[in-house]
C-alpha positions in Angstrom: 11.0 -26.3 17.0 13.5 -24.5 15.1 11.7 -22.9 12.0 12.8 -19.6 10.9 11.1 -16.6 11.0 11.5 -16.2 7.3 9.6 -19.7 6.8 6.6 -18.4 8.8 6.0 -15.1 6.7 6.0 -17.1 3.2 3.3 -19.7 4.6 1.3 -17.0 6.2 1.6 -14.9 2.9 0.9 -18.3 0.7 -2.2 -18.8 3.1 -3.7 -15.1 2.8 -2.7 -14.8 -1.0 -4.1 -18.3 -1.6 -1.5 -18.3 -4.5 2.2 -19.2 -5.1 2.5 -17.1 -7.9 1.0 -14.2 -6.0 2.6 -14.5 -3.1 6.3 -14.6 -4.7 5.5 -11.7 -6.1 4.7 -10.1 -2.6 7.6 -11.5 -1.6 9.8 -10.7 -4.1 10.7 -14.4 -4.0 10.8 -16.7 -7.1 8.0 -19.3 -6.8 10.7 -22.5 -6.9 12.5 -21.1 -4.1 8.9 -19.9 -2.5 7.5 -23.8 -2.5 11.0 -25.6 -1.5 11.1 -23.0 1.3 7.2 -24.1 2.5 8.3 -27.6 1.5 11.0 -27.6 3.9 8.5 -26.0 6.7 6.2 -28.9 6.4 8.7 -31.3 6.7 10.2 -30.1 9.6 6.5 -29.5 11.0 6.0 -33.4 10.2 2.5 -32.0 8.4 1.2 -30.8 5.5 0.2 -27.0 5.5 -1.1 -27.1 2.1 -3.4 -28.6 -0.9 -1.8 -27.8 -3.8 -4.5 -27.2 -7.0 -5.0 -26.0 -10.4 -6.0 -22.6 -9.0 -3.8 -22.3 -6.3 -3.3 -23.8 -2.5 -6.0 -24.1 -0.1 -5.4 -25.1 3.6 -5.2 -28.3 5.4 -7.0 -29.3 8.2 -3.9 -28.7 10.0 -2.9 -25.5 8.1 -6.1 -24.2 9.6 -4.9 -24.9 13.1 -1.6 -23.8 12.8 -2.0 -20.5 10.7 -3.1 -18.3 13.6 -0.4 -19.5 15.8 2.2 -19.0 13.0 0.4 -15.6 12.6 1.2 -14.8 16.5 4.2 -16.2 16.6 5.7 -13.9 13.4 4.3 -11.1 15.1 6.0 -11.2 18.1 8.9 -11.9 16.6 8.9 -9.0 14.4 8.1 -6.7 17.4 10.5 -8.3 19.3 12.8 -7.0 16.1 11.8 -3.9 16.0 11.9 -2.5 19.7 15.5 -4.2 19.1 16.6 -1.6 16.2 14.7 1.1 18.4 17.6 0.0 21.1 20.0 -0.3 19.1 19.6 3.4 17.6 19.0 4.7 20.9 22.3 3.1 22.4 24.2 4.7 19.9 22.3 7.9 20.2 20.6 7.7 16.8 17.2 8.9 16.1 15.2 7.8 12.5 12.5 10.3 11.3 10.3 9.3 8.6 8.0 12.0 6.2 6.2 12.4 3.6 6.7 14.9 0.7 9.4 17.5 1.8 11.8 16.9 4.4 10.6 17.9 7.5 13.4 19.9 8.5 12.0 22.4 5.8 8.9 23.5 7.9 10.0 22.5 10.9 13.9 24.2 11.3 13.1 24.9 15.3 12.1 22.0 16.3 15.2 20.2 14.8 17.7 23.3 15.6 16.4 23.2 19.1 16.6 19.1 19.2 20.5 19.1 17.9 21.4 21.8 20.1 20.1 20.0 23.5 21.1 16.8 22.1 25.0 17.3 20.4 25.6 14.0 20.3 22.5 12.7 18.9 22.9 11.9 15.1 19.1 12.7 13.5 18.8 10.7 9.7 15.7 11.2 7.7 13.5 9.0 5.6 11.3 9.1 3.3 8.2 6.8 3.6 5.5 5.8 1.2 1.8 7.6 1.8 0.4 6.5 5.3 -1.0 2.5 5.1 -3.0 1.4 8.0 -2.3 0.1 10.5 -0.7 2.6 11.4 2.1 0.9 13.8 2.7 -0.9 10.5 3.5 1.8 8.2 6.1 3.3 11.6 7.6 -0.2 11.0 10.9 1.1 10.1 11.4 4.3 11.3 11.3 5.6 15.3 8.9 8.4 14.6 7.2 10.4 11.3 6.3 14.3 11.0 3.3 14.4 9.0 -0.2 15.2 9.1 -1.1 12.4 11.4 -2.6 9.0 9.4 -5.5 7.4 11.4 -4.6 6.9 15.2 -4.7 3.5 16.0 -4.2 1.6 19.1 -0.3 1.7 19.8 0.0 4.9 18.8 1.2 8.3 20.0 0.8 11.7 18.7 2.5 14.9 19.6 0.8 18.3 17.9 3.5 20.4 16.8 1.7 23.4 14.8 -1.4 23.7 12.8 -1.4 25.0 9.3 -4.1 26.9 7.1 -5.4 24.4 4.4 -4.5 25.6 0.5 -6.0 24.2 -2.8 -2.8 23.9 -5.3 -3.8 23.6 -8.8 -2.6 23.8 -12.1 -2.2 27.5 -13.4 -4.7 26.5 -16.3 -7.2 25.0 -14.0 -11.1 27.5 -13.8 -10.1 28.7 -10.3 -6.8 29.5 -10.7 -6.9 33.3 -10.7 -9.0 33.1 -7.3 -7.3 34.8 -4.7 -9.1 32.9 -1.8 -12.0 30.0 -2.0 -15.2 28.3 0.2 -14.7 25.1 1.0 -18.4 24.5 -1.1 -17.0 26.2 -4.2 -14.2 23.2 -4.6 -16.3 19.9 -3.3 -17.3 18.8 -6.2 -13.9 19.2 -8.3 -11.7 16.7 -9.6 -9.3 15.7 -7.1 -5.9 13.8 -6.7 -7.0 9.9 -5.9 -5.1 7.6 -3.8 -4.0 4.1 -3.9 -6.3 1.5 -2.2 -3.6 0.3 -0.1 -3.2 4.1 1.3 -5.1 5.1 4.8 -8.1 6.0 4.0 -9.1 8.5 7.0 -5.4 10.1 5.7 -6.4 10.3 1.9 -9.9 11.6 2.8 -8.1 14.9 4.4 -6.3 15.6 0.9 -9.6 16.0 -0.7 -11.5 17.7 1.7 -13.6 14.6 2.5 -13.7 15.9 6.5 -16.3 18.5 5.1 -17.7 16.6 2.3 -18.7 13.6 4.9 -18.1 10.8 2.2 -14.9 10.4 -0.4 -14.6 12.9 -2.7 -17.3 11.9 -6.2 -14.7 13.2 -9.0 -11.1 11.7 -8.7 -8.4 11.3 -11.1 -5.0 8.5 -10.8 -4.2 6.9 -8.0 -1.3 8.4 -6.0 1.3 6.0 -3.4 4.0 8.0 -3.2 4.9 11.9 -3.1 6.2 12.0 -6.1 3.3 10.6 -7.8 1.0 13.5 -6.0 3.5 15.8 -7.5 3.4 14.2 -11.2 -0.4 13.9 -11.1 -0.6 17.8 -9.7 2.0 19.1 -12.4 -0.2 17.3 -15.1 -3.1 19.2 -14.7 -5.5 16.2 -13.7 -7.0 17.0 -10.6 -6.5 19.5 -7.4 -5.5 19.0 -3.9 -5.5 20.1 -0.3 -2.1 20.6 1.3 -1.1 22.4 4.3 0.0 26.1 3.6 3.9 25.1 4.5 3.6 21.9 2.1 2.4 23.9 -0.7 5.1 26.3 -0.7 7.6 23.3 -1.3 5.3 22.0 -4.0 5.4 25.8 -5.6 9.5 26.0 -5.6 9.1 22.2 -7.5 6.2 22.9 -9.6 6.4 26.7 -11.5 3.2 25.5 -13.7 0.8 25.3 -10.5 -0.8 27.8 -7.5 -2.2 27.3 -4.1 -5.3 29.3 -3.3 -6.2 29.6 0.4 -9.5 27.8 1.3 -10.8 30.2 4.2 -13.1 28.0 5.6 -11.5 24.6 6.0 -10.3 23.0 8.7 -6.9 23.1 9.5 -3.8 21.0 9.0 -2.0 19.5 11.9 2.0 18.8 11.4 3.0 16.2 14.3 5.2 13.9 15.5 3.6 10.5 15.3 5.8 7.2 16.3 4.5 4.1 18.2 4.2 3.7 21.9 6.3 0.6 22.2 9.2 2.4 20.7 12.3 1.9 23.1 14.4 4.9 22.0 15.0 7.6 24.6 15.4 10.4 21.6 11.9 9.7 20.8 10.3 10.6 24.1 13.0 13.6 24.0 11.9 14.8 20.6 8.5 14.6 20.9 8.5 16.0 24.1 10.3 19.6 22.7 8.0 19.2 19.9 5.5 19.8 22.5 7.1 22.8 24.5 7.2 24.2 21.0 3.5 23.9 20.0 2.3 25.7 23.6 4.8 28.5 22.9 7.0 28.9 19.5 8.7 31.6 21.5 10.2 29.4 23.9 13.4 28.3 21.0 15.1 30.4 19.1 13.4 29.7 15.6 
């Protein structure tokens, strides 16, 4: 039958949001063009999907039945999509790298000096992506591969060490421990740390505020933080305190004059890698993560 992808993702997000007004919004869709679009789905299905209602839309009988399979089928088509962008960058010898916070090429120069010169005719571009969101092949939707400090490792995903980093508190210059020169993990648990938005990995968020020592989410937290910029903002203010590896916090020190990073001598440390997902079809993937990992057994062996 030919429905259109498009038509499947508003009925599945009208089905989980349970709301036309809510789900435009998700969307970004005005809610007349939302219900003429699942209007038009119905009548090309030859069913009703829906139960309209004061409070919003229930399923039909035959809603039910079909969600899951609408559900498979947008999947598949949106892999099917994205293994073809992952071709068609890798045809034309294009490689996307996502981050977080600074450009990776800022504390990691070898590995992408070393990349360019084995690859000449490779063209690297960089973007920036929101805080990690699980699932984690999700949040790689739109990019072949991220350098970060890896989000939770789900199934479909591969991750390639590249170097570990000593853990540093950075807090405002007015904040009690500010003049410390070095701190225990136990002297910093029970600050006020930078919070997270719900939507952000929560195994990811946890290692920001030392939760991997802690064993549970940090008790004192402060805003709610979904992009870098916000942890800078909420950092600069003078709110709360985080953890960031000992590269990161020398960006955040250039940005930020107002704030310091304290080494934490205890805690565990940071891991910078490559992280992209399994099913991704571009050759300069494998190719980058594969010098990433010549690099991490022996810095020496590229000119840095």
């Amino acid at each position: 039958m030919p429905f259109k992808r498009g038509q499947l993702r508003y009925f599945v997000t009208v089905a989980e949001e349970g709301q036309l007004t809510r789900a435009g919004l998700k969307l970004r869709l005005a809610q007349p063009a939302l219900s003429q679009a699942i209007a038009q789905l119905e009548a090309e299905l030859g069913f009703k999907l829906l139960q309209r209602h004061a409070r919003g839309v229930t399923l039909t009988p035959a809603g039910e039945i079909f969600l899951p399979k609408a559900r498979r089928a947008l999947a598949a088509a949106e892999d099917a999509a994205l293994t073809a962008q992952s071709l068609a960058r890798g045809a034309t010898g294009t490689i996307q790298v996502g981050f977080t916070g600074a450009p990776p090429i800022l504390h990691a120069p070898e590995l992408f000096a070393a990349f360019e010169e084995g690859h000449p005719d490779a063209q690297i571009s960089f973007r920036e992506l929101t805080l990690p969101r699980a699932p984690t092949v999700s949040w790689l939707e739109d990019v072949d591969a991220a350098f970060c400090h890896p989000p939770l490792v789900d199934l479909g995903i591969h991750v390639q060490a590249f170097r570990v980093e000593p853990r540093v508190i950075v807090a405002h210059n007015t904040h009690p421990l500010a003049r410390r020169s070095e701190l225990l993990v136990a002297e910093v648990l029970d600050e006020t740390f930078l919070g997270f938005h719900p939507s952000v990995d929560p195994v990811w968020a946890g290692f920001w505020s030392l939760d991997d020592h802690r064993g549970r989410p940090a008790p004192n937290t402060t805003d709610t933080a979904l992009t870098s910029t916000e942890m800078v903002v909420i950092i600069g203010s003078g709110r709360a305190i985080t953890t960031v590896p000992a590269c990161q916090a020398k960006t955040l020190l250039s940005i930020l004059t107002d704030v310091v990073a304290i080494p934490v001598r205890d805690a565990r440390p940071a891991v910078l890698a490559l992280v992209w997902r399994e099913d991704n079809q571009n050759p300069l993937v494998h190719a980058l993560a594969e010098l990433a990992g010549k690099i991490a057994e022996d810095p020496s062996a590229v000119g840095t």
